[in-house]
C-alpha positions as a Markdown table, in Angstrom:
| # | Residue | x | y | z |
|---|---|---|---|---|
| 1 | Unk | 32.5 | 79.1 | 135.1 |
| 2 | Unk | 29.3 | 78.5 | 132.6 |
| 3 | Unk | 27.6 | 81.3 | 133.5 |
| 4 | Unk | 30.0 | 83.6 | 132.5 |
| 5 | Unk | 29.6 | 82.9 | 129.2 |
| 6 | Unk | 27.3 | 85.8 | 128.0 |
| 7 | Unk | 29.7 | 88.3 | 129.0 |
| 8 | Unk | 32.6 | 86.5 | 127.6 |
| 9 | Unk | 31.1 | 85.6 | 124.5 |
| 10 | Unk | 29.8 | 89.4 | 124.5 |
| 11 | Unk | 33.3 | 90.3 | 124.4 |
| 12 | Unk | 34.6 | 88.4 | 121.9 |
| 13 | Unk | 33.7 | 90.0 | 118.2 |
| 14 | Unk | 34.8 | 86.7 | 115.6 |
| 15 | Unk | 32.1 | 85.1 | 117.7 |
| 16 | Unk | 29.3 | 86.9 | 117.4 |
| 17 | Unk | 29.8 | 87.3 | 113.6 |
| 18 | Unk | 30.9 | 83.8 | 113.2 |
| 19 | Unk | 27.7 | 82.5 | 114.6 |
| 20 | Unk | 25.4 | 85.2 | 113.7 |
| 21 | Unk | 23.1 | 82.1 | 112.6 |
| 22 | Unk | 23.3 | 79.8 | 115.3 |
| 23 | Unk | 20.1 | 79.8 | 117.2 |
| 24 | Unk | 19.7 | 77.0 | 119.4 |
| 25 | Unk | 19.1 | 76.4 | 123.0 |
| 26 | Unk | 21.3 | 73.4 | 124.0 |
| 27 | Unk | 21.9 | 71.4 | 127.4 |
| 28 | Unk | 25.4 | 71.8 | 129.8 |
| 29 | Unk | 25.8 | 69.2 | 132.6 |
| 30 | Unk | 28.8 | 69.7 | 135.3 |
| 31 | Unk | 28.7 | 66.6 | 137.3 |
| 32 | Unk | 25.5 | 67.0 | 139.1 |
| 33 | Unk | 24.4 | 70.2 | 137.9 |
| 34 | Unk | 22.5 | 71.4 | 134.9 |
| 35 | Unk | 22.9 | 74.6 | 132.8 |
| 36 | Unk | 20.6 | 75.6 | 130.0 |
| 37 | Unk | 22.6 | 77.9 | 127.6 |
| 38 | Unk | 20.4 | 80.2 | 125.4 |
| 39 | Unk | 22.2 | 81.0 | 121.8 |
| 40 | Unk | 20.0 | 83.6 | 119.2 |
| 41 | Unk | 22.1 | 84.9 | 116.1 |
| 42 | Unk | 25.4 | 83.7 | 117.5 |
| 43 | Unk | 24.5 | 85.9 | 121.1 |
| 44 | Unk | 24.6 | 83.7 | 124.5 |
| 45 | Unk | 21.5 | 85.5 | 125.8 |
| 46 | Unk | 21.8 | 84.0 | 128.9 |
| 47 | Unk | 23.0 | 81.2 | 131.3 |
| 48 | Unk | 20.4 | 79.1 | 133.2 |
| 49 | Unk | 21.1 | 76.7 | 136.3 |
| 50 | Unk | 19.1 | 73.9 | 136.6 |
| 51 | Unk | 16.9 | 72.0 | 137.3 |
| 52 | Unk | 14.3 | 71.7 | 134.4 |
| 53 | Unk | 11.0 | 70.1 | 134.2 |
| 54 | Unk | 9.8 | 70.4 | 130.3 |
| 55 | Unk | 12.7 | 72.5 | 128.7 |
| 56 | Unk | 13.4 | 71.9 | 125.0 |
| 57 | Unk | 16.9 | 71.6 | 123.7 |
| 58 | Unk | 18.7 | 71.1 | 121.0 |
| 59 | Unk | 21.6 | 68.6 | 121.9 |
| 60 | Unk | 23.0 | 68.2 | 125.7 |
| 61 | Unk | 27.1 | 67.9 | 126.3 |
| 62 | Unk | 27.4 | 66.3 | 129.8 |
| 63 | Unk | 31.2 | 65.1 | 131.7 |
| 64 | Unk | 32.0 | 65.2 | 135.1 |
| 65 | Unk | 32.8 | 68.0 | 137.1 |
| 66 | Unk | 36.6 | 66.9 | 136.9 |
| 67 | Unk | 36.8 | 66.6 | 133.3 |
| 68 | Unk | 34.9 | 70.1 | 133.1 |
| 69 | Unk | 37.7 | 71.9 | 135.4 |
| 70 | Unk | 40.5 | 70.1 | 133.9 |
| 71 | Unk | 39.4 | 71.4 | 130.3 |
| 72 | Unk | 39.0 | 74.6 | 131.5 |
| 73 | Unk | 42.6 | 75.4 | 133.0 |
| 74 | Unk | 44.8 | 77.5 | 131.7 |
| 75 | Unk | 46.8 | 74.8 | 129.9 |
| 76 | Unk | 44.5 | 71.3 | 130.2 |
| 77 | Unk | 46.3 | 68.0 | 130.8 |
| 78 | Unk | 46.7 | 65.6 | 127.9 |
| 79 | Unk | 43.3 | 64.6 | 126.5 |
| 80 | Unk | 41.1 | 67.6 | 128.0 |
| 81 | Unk | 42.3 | 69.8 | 125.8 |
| 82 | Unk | 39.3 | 69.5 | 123.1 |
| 83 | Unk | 35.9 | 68.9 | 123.5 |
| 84 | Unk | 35.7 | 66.0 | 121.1 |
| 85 | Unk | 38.9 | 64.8 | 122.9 |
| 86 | Unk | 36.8 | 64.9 | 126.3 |
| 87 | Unk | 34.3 | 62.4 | 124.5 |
| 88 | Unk | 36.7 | 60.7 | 122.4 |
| 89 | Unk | 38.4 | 59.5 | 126.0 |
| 90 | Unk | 34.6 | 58.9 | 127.0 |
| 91 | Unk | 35.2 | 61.8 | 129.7 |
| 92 | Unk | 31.9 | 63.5 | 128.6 |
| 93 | Unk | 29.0 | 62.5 | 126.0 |
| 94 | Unk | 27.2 | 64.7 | 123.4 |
| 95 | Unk | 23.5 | 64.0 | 123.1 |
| 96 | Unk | 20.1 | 65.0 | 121.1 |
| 97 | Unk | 20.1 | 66.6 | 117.7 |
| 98 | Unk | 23.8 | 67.1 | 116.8 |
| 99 | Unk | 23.4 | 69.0 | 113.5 |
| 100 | Unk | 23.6 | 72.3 | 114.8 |
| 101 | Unk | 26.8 | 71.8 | 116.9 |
| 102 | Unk | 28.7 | 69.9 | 114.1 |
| 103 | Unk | 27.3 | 72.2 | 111.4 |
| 104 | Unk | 29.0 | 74.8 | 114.2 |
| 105 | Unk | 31.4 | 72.8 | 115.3 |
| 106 | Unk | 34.2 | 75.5 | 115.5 |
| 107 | Unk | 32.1 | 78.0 | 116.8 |
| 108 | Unk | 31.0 | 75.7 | 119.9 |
| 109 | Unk | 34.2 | 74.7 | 120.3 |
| 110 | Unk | 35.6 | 78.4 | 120.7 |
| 111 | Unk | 32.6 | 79.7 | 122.8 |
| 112 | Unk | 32.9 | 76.5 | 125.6 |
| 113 | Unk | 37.2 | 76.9 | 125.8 |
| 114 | Unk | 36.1 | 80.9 | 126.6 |
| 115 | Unk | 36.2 | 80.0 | 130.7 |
| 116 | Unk | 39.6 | 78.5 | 130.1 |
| 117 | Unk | 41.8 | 80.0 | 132.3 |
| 118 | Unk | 39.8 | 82.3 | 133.5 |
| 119 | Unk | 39.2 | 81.5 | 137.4 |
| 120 | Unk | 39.2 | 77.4 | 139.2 |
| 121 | Unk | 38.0 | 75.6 | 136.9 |
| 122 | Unk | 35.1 | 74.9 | 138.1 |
């Protein structure tokens, strides 16, 4: 479901002029696997799977696979249905230098609910 987000981002107008100063490279873990997502002048310029030896990011949102799927359904179950809800409930943790996601907060929040609905979940 991550790497879709450059086209769906792409698609999506508000976004791109919302966050057209957000550049930042920042971390996505899905249970066991790692995504590198690229932003420059609010524009996911691409999608990178894992794994990394010496990357550089920004801030890093991990959760398990489950919690990643369930937030991601059409209409998430109780407590899945925000990102800050997934870490309030300790489901997934936000890492690193969080300035640029909270100073961004609803822009980050709009572009990772983009999968939602979109395929399994996962």
């Amino acid at each position: 479901m991550i790497e879709t987000l450059p086209a769906l981002a792409a698609a999506d107008p508000w976004l791109t002029r919302r966050g057209r100063h957000v550049d930042v490279d920042f971390f996505v873990g899905i249970g066991p696997q790692d995504w590198l997502v690229r932003v420059r002048e609010g524009r996911v310029e691409r999608v990178e799977r894992g794994p990394f030896l010496g990357r550089s990011w920004a801030f890093a949102i991990r959760g398990g696979a489950e919690a990643w799927s369930d937030f991601w359904q059409a209409v998430p179950p109780p407590r899945r249905q925000d990102i800050l809800g997934l870490v309030r409930h300790r489901l997934v943790t936000i890492e690193g230098d969080l300035r640029p996601f909270f100073a961004n907060l609803l822009w980050f929040k709009t572009l990772l609910e983009l999968p939602r609905g979109k395929g399994d979940g996962s």
